[in-house]
C-alpha positions as a Markdown table, in Angstrom:
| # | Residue | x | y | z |
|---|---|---|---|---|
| 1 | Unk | 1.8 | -3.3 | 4.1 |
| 2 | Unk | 1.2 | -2.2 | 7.1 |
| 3 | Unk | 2.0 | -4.7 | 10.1 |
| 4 | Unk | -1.4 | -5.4 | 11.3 |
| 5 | Unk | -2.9 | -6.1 | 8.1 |
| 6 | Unk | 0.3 | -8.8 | 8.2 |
| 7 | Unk | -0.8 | -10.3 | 10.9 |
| 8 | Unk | -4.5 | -10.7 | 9.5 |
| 9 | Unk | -3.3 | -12.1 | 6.2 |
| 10 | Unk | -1.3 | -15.0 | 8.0 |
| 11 | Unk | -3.9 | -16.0 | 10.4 |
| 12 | Unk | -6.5 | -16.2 | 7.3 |
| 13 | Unk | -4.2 | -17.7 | 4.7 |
| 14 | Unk | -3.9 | -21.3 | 5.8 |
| 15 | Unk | -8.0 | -21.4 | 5.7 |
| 16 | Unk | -9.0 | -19.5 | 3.0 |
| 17 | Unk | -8.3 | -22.9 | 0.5 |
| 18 | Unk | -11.6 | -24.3 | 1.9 |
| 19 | Unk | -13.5 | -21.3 | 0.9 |
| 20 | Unk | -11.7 | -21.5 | -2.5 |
| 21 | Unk | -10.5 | -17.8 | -1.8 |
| 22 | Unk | -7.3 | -15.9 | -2.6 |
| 23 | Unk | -5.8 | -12.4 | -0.7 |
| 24 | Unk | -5.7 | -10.0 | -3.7 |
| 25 | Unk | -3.3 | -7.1 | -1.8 |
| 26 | Unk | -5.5 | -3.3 | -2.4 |
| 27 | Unk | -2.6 | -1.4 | -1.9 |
| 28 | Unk | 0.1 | -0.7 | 0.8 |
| 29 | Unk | -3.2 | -1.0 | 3.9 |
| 30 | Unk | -5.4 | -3.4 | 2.5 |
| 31 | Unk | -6.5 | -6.7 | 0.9 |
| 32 | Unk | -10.0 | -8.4 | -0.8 |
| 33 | Unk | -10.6 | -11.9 | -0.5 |
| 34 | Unk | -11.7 | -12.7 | -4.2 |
| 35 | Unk | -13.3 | -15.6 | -5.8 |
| 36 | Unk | -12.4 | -16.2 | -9.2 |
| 37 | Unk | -13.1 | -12.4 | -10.4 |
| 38 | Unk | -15.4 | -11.6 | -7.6 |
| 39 | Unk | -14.5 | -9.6 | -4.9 |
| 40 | Unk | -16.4 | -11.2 | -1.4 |
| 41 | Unk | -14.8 | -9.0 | 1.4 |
| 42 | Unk | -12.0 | -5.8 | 1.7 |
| 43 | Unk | -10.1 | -5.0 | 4.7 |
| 44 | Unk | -8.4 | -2.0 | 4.9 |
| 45 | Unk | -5.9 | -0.1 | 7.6 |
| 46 | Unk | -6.7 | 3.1 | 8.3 |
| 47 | Unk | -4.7 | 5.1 | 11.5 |
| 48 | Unk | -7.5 | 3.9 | 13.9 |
| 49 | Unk | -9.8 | 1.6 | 12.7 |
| 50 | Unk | -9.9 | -1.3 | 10.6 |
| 51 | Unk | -12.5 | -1.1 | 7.6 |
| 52 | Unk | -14.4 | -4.1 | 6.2 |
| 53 | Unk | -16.5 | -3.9 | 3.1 |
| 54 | Unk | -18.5 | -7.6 | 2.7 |
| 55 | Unk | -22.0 | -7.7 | 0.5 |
| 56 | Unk | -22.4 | -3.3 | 0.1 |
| 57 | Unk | -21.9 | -2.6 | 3.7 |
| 58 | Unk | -18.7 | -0.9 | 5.5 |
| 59 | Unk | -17.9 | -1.9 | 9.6 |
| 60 | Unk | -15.5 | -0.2 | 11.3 |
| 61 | Unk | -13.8 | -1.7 | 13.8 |
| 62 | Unk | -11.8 | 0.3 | 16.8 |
| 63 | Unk | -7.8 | -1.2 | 16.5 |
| 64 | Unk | -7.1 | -0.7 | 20.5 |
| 65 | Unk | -10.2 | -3.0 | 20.8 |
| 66 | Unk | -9.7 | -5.6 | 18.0 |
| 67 | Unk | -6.8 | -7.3 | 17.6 |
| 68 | Unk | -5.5 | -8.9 | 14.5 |
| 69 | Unk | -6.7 | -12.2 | 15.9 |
| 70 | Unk | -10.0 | -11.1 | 16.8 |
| 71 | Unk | -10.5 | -9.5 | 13.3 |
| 72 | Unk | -9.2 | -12.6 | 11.7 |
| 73 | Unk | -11.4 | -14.9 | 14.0 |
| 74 | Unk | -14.9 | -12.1 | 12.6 |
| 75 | Unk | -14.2 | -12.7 | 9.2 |
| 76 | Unk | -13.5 | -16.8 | 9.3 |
| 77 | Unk | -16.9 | -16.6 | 11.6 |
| 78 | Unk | -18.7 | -14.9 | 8.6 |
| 79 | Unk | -17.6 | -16.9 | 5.9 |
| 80 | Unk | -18.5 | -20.1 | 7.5 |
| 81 | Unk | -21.7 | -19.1 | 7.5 |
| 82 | Unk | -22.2 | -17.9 | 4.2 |
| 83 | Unk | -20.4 | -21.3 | 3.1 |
| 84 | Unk | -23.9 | -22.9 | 5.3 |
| 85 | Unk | -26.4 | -20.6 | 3.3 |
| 86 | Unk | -24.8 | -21.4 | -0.3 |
């Protein structure tokens, strides 16, 4: 796993209860966040960029730019507001 995708995982994990989601690893450079059988987001590592697939849509976002923090801080941000519109 590669060590950026780490430090994602570890910021998310502790909140992810209250979402009633679970890290499913993809493979050595990525993870979903899954809901029962249902797959809600993907993040993947590539060289550059990090990839995140949420409701049919792909965003790239630059590494350099977006730390793990950051990234984990996006995707919190999202599913709080998707836990509003439910």
């Amino acid at each position: 796993m590669s060590e950026y995708i780490e430090q994602v995982k570890e910021i998310l994990r502790p909140e992810l209860g209250k979402y009633g989601l679970k890290i499913l690893p993809r493979g050595k450079n990525a993870f979903s966040l899954v809901r029962g059988s249902s797959i809600v987001m993907t993040v993947r590592d590539t060289p550059e960029q990090v990839e995140v697939s949420y409701k049919g849509k792909k965003y790239n976002y630059d590494k350099w730019y977006t730390k793990p923090e950051h990234l984990a801080a996006m995707i919190l941000n999202v599913l709080e507001v998707q836990e509003k519109q439910v």
